[in-house]
C-alpha positions in Angstrom: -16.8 94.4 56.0 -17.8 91.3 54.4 -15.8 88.2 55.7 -14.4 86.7 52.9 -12.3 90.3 52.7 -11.2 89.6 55.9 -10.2 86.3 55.2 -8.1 87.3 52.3 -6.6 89.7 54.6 -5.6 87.5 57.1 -4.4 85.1 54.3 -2.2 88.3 53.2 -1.0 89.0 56.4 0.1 85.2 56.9 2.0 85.6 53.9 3.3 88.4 55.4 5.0 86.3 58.0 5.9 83.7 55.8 8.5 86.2 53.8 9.7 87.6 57.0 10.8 84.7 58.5 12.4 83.6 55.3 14.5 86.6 54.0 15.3 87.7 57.6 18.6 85.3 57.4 20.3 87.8 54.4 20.9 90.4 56.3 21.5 88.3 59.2 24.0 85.5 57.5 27.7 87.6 58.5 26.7 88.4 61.6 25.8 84.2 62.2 28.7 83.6 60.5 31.4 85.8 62.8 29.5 84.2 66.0 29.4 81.1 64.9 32.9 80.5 63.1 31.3 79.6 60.0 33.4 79.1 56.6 32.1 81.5 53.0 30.9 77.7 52.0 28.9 76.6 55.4 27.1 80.3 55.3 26.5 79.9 51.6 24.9 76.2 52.2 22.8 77.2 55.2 21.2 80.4 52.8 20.2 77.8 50.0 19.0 74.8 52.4 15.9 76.4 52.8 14.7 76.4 49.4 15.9 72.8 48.9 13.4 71.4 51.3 10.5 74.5 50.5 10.7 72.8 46.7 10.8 68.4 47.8 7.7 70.0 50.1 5.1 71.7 48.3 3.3 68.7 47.0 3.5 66.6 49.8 2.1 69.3 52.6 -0.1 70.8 49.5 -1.8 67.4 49.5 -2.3 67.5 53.5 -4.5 70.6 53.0 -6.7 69.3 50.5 -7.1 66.2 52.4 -7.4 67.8 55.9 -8.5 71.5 55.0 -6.7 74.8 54.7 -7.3 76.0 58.0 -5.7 73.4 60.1 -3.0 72.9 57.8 -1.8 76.6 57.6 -2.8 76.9 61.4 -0.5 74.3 61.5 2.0 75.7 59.3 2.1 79.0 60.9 3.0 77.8 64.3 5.9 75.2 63.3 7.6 77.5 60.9 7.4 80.4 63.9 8.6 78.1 66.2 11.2 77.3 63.8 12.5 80.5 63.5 13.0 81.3 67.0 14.8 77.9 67.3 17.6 79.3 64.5 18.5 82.2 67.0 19.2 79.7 69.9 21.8 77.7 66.9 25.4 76.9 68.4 26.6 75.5 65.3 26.6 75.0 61.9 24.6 71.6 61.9 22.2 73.6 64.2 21.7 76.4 61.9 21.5 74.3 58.7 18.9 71.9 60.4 16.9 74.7 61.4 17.0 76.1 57.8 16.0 72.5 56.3 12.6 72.8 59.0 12.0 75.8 57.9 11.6 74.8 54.6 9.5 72.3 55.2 6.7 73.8 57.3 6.4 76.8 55.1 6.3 74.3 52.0 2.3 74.1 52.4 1.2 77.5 52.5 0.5 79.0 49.3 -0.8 75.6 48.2 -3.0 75.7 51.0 -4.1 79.6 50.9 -5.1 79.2 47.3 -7.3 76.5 48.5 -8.9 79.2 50.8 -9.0 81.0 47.9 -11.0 79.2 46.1 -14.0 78.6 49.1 -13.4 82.0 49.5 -13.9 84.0 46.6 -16.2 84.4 43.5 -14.9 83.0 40.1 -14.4 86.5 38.7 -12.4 87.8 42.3 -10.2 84.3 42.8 -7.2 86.7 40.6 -7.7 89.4 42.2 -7.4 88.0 45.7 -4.9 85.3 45.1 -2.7 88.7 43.9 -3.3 90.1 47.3 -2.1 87.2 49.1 1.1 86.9 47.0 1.6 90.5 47.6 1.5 90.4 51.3 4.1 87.6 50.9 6.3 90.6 48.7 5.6 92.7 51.3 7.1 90.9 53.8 10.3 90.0 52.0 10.7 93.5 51.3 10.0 95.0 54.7 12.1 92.0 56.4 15.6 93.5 55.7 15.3 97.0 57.0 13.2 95.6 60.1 15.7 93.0 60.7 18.9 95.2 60.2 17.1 98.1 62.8 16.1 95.4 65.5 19.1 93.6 65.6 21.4 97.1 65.9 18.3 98.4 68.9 18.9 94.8 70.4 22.7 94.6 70.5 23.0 95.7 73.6 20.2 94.5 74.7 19.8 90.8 76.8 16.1 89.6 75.5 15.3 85.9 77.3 19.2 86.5 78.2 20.0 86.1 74.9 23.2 88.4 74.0 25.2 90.0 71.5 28.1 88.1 69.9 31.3 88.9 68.8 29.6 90.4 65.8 28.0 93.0 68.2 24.7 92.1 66.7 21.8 90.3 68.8 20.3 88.6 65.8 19.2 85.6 68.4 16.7 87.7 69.8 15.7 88.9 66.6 14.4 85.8 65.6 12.9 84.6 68.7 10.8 87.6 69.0 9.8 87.0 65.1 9.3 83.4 66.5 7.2 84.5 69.2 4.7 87.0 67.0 4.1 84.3 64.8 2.9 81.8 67.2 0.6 84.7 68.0 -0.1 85.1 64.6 -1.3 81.3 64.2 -3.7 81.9 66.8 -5.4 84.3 65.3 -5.7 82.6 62.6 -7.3 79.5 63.8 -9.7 82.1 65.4 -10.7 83.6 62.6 -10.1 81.6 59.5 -12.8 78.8 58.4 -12.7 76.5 55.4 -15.9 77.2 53.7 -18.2 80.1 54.1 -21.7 79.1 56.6 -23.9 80.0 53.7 -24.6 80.4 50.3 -25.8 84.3 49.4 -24.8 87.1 46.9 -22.5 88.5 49.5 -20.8 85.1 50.2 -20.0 82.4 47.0 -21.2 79.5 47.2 -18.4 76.6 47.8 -17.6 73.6 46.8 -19.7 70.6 47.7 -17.9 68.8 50.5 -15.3 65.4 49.7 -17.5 62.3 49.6 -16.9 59.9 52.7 -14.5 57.4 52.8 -16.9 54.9 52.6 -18.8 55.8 49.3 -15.3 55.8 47.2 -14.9 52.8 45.4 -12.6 50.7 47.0 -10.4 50.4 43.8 -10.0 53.9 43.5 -6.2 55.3 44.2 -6.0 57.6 47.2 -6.3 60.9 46.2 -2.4 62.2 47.3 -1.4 58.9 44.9 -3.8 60.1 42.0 -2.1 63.6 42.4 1.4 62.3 42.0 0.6 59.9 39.0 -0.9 62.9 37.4 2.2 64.7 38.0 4.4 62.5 36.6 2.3 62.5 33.5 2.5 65.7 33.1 6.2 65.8 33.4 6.4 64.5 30.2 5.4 67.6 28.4 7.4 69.5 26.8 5.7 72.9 27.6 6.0 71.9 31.2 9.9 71.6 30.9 10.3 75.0 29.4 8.5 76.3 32.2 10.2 74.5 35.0 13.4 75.4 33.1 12.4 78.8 32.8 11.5 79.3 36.7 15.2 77.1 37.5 17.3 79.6 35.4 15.5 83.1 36.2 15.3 82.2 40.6 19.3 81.2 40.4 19.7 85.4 39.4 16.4 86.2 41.7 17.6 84.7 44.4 20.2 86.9 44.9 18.7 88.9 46.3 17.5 87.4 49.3 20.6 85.6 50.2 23.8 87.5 49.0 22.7 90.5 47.9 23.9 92.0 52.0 27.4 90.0 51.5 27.7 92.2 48.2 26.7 95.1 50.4 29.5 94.4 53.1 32.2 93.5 50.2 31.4 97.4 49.4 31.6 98.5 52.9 27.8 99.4 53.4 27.5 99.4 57.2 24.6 97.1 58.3 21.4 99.7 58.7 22.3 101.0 55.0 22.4 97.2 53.5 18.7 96.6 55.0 17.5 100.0 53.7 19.2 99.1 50.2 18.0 95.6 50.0 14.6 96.9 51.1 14.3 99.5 48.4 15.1 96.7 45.6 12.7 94.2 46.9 9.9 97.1 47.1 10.8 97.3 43.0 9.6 93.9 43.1 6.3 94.5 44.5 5.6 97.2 42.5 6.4 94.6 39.6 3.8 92.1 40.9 1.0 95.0 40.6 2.1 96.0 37.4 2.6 92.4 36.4 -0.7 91.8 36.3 -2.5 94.6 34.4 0.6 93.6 31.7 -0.5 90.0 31.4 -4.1 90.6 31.1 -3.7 93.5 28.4 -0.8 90.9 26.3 -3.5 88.2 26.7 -6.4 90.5 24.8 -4.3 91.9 22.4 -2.3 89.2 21.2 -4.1 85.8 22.3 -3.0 82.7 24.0 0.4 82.3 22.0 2.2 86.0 22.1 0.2 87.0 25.2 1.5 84.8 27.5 5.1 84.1 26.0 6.2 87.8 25.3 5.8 89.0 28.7 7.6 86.5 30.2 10.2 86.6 27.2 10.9 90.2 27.4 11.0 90.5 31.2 13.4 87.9 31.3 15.3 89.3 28.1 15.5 92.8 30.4 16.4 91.0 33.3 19.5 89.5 31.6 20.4 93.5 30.1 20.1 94.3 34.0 22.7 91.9 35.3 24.7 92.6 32.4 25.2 96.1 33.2 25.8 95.0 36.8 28.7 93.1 35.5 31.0 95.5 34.2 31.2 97.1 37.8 29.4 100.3 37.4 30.0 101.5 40.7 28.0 100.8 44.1 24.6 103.4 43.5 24.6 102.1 39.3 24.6 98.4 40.6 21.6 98.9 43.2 19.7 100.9 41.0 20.2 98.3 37.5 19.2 95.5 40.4 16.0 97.4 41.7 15.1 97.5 37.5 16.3 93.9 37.7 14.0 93.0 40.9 11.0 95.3 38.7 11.3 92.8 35.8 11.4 89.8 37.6 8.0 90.4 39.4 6.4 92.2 36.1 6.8 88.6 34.2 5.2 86.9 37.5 1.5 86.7 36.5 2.6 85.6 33.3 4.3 82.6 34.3 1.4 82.0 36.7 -1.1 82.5 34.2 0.8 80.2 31.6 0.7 77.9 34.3 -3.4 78.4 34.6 -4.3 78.1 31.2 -2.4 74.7 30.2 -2.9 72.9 33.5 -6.2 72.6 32.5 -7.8 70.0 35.7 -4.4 70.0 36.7 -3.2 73.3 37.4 -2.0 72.7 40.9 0.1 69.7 39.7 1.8 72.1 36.6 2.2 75.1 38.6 4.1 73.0 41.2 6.0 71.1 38.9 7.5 74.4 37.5 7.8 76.1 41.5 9.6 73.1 42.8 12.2 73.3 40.0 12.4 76.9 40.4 12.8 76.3 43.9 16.0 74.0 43.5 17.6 76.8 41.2 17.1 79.3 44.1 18.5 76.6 46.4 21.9 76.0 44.1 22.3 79.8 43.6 24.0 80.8 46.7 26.6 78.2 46.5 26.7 78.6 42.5 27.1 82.4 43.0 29.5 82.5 46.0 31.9 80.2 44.2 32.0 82.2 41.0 32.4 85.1 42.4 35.5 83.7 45.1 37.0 82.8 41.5 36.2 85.6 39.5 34.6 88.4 41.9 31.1 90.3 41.8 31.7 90.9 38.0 31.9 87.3 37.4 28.7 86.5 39.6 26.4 89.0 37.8 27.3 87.9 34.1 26.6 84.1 35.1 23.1 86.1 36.3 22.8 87.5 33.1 23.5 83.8 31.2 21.2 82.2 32.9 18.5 84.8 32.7 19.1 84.3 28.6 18.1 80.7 29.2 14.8 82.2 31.1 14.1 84.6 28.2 14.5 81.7 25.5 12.3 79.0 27.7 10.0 81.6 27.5 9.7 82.3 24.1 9.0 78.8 23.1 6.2 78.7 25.7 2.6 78.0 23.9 -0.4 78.4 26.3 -2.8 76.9 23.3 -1.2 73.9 23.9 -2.6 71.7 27.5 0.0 69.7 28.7 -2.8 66.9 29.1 -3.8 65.3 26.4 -6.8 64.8 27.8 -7.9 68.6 28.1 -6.8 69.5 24.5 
């Protein structure tokens, strides 16, 4: 097998753990919650904390990897976010727990910046879609697979003592749970620091040819901004676009309805009285719709881009996903009944990950030299919607129940469709590429 298909594998597989880690905590959040005395509010906080920190993050550690390479930095990342994890089952408290959510957000911050780095060494011009797909998959597969896992281990554990860590009142072990996801990471970082390299040894057909290597220090001209500075001035030009702010708005309004999914999506479960094996093999089953999506997704964007050009091909997709999302949640608001509500939200889950590639795509063809700087732009503001939509959610539905919740989805999913529309991938956001 040739090694750059194993590095993309291992990449995948990374990602993998990098979902896990992160969605684990929905299905886990009452039992925390009952053990831990936690308020509706403080378990709605600690489920959004995460993506607070995952958005202020992505440049910063992004940054790191390009100055100090891929491999160390997701070697890096890897290890601190496992380590992390298994530090959130030994919590005691609320400021505990929420800490621990905040770090987690920050160490995985760097990773896909960093594996589409690896990406790039790794992979021929004509393959870098193809694999970057396969890395974001592995990252869907892991979100989706992390409910169901998590709900079955921490039932097999509860009566279990695992480094004498114990049921609580809750009757679920979901400490050990995340000390033994903890643990395989850590493993898993190893591996990868084994196996991973930043550049391929050599130049052949079998292996493409990478970048030349960063200049030394010396030979840059002392006048010369440090690259992480030049980064950051470049985004905040870029900021000023108007194309940009659709799409940041656009990724802010359609994560506050995605992110349901991954934080209260098992407390809409329970309300129903869905025991807790049932709300990981329901919350599973959605987030599989999603992957399916991000296959689909892509064929979609590539077919709208030939058919209709820059313009319609990029903005339609996204538009009409979005548009469908919003029918989705609509549907979901006028209380259906328990199997209607999962099945509009799998659809929901379908659409959301069908309009993916588009929005990254968008994001490819206007950043122009600057695509990392506009694609992060637009994730960290999507980021700080999925951070606000637990607390957003919880307290519209405490006032107006689940009906309430999923027709302020549907709103803001309308906002997502119309960003959308406007979006116009002939148009760089730089001046200077146009």
């Amino acid at each position: 097998m040739s090694q750059r298909y194993v590095i993309v594998g291992i990449t995948a597989v990374a990602a993998l753990f990098l979902y896990v880690d992160r969605v684990c905590i929905s299905i886990l959040a009452d039992p925390m919650k009952a053990d831990l005395c936690l308020t509706d509010e403080q378990k709605e906080v600690v489920l959004g904390a995460f993506f607070f920190t995952y958005a202020l993050f992505q440049v910063p550690v992004g940054a790191l990897a390009d100055r100090y390479g891929p491999r160390l930095v997701l070697s890096v990342s890897i290890a601190a976010w496992s380590l992390v994890t298994a530090l959130t089952g030994l919590a005691g408290s609320f400021g505990a727990l929420l800490t621990a959510r905040l770090l987690l957000g920050v160490t995985e911050a760097g990773a896909y910046p960093a594996a589409a780095g690896l990406v790039k060494q790794w992979a021929r011009p004509e393959e870098r879609g193809r694999f970057s797909s396969l890395v974001a998959l592995g990252g869907r597969i892991g979100g989706a697979i992390a409910p169901k896992l998590t709900a079955t281990l921490a039932v097999a554990l509860a009566g279990v003592g695992v480094f004498g860590l114990v049921a609580g009142p809750s009757g679920v072990n979901w400490r050990a749970v995340l000390v033994l996801y903890g643990l395989l990471g850590v493993a898993m970082a190893v591996l990868f620091w084994a196996v991973v390299r930043d550049r391929p040894p050599v130049a052949s057909p079998a292996v493409p040819r990478a970048d030349p290597p960063p200049l030394p220090a010396a030979t840059v001209s002392p006048s010369a901004p440090p690259p992480p500075l030049t980064f950051l001035r470049r985004l905040v030009l870029l900021s000023r676009s108007r194309g940009l702010w659709l799409f940041g708005t656009l990724q802010f309004c359609n994560n506050i309805s995605w992110a349901f999914l991954v934080t209260l999506l098992p407390t809409f479960l329970k309300d129903a009285d869905v025991e807790i094996g049932l709300r990981g093999n329901i919350q599973t089953a959605i987030l599989t719709a999603g992957c399916v999506g991000m296959i689909l997704g892509g064929l979609v964007t590539d077919s709208a881009r030939r058919r209709f050009g820059p313009r319609w091909g990029r903005s339609l997709p996204i538009a009409s996903m979005m548009a469908l999302g919003a029918g989705m949640c609509a549907v979901a608001s006028t209380s259906p009944g328990l199997w209607v509500t999962v099945g509009v939200l799998a659809l929901m889950s379908l659409c959301q990950d069908l309009g993916n590639p588009s929005v990254w795509a968008y994001a490819q063809d206007v950043g122009g030299r600057n695509v990392g700087a506009a694609l992060g732009f637009g994730n960290m503001l999507g980021n700080l919607g999925a951070a606000l939509s637990p607390r957003l959610l919880g307290e519209v539905q405490r006032a107006g129940g689940w009906a309430a919740a999923f027709a302020l989805c549907a709103g803001v999913y309308v906002c997502a469709a119309l960003c959308g529309l406007m979006l116009d991938a002939s148009k760089p956001v730089d001046a200077d590429d146009a």
